[in-house]
C-alpha positions as CSV (number, residue, x, y, z in Angstrom):
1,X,74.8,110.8,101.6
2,X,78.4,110.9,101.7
3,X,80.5,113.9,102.5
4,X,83.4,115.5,100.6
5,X,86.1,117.7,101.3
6,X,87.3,119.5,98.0
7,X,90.3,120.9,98.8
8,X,91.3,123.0,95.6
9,X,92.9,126.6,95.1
10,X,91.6,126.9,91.5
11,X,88.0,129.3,92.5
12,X,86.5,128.2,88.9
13,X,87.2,124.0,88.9
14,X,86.3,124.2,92.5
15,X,82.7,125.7,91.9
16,X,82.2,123.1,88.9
17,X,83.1,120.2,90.8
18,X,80.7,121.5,93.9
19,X,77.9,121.7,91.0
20,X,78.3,118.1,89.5
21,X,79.0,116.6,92.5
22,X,76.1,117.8,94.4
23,X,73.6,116.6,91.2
24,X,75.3,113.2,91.7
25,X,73.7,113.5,95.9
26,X,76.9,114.1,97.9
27,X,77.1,116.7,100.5
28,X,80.6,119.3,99.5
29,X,82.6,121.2,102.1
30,X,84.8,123.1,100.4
31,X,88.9,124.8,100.9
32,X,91.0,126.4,99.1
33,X,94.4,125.4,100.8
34,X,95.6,122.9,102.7
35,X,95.7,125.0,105.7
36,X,91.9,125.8,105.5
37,X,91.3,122.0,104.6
38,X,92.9,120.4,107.6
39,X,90.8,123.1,109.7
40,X,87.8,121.5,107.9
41,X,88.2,117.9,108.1
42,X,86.5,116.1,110.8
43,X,85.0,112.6,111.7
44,X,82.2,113.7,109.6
45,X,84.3,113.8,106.1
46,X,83.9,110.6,104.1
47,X,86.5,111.4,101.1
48,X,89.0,113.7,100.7
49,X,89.4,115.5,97.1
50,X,93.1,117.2,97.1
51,X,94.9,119.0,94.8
52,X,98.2,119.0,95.3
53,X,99.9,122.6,93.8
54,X,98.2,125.3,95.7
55,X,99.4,128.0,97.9
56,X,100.2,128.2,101.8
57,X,100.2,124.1,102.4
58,X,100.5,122.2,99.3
59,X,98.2,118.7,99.0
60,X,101.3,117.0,99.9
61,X,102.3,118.8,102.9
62,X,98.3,118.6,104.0
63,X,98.5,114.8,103.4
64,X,101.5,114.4,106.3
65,X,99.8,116.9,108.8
66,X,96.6,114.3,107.9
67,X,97.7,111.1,108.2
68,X,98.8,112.0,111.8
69,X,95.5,111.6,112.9
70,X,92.9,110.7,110.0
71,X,92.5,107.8,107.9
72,X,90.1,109.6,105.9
73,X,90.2,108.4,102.4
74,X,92.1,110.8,100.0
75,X,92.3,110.8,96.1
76,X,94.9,112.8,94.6
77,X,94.5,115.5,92.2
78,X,97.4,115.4,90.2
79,X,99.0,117.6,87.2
80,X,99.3,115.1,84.1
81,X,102.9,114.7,84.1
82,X,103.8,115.0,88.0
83,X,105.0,111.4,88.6
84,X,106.9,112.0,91.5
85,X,103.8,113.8,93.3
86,X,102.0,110.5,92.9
87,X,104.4,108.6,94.3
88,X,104.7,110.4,97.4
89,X,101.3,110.9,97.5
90,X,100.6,107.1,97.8
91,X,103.9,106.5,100.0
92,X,102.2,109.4,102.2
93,X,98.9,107.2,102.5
94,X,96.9,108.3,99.9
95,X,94.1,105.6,98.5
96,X,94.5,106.9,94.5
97,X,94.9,109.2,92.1
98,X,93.5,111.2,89.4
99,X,95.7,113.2,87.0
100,X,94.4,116.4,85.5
101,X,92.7,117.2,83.1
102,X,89.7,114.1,83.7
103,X,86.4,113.5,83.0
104,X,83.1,113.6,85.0
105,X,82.6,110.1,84.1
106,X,86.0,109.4,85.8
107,X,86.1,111.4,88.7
108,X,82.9,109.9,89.8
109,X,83.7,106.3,89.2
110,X,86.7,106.9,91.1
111,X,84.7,108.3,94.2
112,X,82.3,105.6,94.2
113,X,84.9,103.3,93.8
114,X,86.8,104.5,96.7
115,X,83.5,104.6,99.1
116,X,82.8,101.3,98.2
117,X,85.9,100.0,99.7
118,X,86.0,102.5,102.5
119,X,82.3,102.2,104.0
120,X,80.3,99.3,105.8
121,X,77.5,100.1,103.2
122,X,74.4,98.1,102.5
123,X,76.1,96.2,99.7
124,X,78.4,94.5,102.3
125,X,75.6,93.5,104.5
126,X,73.7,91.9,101.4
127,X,76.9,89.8,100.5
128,X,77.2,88.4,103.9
129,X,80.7,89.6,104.8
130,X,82.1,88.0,107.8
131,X,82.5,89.9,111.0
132,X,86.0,89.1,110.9
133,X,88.7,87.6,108.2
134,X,91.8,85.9,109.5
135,X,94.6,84.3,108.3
136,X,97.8,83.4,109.7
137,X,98.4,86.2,112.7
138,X,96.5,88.7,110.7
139,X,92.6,89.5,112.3
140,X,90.8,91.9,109.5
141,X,87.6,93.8,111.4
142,X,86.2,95.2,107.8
143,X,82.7,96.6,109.6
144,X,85.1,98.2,111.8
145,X,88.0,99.1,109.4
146,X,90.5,97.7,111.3
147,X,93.4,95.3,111.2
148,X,95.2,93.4,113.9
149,X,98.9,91.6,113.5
150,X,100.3,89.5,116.4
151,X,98.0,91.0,118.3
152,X,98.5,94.7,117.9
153,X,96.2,96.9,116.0
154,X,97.9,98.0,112.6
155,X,96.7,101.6,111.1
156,X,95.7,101.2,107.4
157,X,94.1,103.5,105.3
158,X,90.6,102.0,103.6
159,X,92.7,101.2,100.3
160,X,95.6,99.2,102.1
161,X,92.7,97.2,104.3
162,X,91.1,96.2,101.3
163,X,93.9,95.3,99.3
164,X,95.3,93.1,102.0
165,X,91.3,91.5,102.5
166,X,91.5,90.7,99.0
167,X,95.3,88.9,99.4
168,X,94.0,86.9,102.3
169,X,91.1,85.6,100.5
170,X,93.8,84.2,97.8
171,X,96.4,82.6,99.8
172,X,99.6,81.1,97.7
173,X,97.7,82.5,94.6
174,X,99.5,84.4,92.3
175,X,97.4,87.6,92.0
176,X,98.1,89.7,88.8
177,X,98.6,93.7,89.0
178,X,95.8,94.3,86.7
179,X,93.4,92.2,89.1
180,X,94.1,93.8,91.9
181,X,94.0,97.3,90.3
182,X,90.3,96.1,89.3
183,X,89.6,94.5,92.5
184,X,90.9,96.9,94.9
185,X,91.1,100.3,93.4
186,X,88.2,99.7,90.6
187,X,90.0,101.0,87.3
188,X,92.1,99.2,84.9
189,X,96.0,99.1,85.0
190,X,97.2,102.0,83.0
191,X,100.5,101.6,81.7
192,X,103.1,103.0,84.7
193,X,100.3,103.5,86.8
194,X,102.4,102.4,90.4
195,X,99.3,103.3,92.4
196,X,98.9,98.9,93.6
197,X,103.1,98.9,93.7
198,X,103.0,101.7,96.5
199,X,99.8,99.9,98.2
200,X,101.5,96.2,98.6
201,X,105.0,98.1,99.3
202,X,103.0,100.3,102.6
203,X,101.9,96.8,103.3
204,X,104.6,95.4,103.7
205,X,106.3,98.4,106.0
206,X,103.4,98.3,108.3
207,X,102.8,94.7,108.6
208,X,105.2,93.2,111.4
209,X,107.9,90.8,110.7
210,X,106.5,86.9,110.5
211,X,107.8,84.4,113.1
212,X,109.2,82.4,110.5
213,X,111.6,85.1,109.1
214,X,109.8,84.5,105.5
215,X,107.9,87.8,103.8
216,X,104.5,87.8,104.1
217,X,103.6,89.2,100.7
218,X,105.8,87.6,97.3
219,X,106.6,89.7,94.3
220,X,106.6,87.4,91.1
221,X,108.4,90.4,88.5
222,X,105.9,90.1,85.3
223,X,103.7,88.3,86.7
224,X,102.0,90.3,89.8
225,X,102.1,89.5,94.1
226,X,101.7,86.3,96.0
227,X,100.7,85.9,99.8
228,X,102.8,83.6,101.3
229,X,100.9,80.7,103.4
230,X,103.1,78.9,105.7
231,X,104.1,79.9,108.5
């Protein structure tokens, strides 16, 4: 059973979402800030459900303090039109987001999408997924959700490590936005949806330099984002 922290100032959505999440089997901690939310998240906390307008610590301001020393997944609760809140969401290390007003349906799919690609679960173990994935310098651990570079241990969130599993496993490919959005995040490209832009671009700032000078990760404008193989 997997365990979610709603973190939500409005009393009324917060209650409904506790109801319909709880039918679907998950376990709800609930806060109603971002300062009673970072006192409730723990190693225990699968998913992170986060408004971001709310009072005393804003979801964005929450997300900072978090990232410091959790990468527990976190999807975005968004108002409709707040572009620039997603943007920094995702350049803060959140996995996705959802804008507001959505639908059950949604809101669960993107849950479940977001545990599949943040959890050892049985599903992985029936597919046979290597212990480890290397290419290049780059050792990926998925079991163990981590990711070495030259060595070093990299900190991803769930998101970034399984976008960058996927680009491995398609070396000199040209991989189209729209597949990777499917792939990776589980939902269709939605026109300006920059949620796989801010992904490859965290990538990118967290993976070290190559040896070669050359960058690891291509962007072919109109066409999507290419992993470059020699080295």
């Amino acid at each position: 059973m997997a365990k979610i922290l709603l973190v939500d100032d409005d009393i009324e959505l917060t209650s409904l979402l506790t109801d319909i999440l709880e039918m679907e089997g998950f376990d709800i901690v609930e806060a109603n800030n971002g300062i009673e939310g970072l006192e409730k998240i723990d190693a225990s906390i699968d998913l992170i459900l986060l408004d971001v307008m709310m009072p005393k610590m804003n979801g964005t301001q929450m997300l900072r303090k978090l990232r410091e020393s959790f990468a527990t997944p976190v999807l975005m609760l968004t108002a409709k039109g707040e572009e620039i809140d997603r943007v920094i969401g995702l350049e803060l290390g959140a996995d996705d987001y959802l804008p507001k007003p959505f639908s059950d349906r949604e809101l669960l799919a993107r849950i479940r999408a977001i545990l599949r690609r943040t959890q050892l679960t049985e599903n992985n173990l029936r597919t046979n997924e290597p212990e480890c994935l290397s290419y290049q310098d780059i050792d990926i651990y998925p079991g163990r959700q981590e990711v070495f570079c030259l060595g070093e241990s990299i900190e991803m969130t769930g998101t970034e490590l399984a976008l960058l599993s996927y680009l491995i496993q398609h070396p000199g490919k040209i991989i189209a936005k729209n597949e990777l959005s499917m792939e990776v995040l589980g939902k269709r490209l939605a026109q300006f949806d920059r949620a796989i832009d801010m992904h490859v671009s965290n990538l990118r700032k967290k993976l070290p330099e190559r040896v070669d000078g050359k960058p690891r990760i291509k962007t072919l404008r109109g066409k999507g984002y290419l992993l470059v193989e020699e080295l």
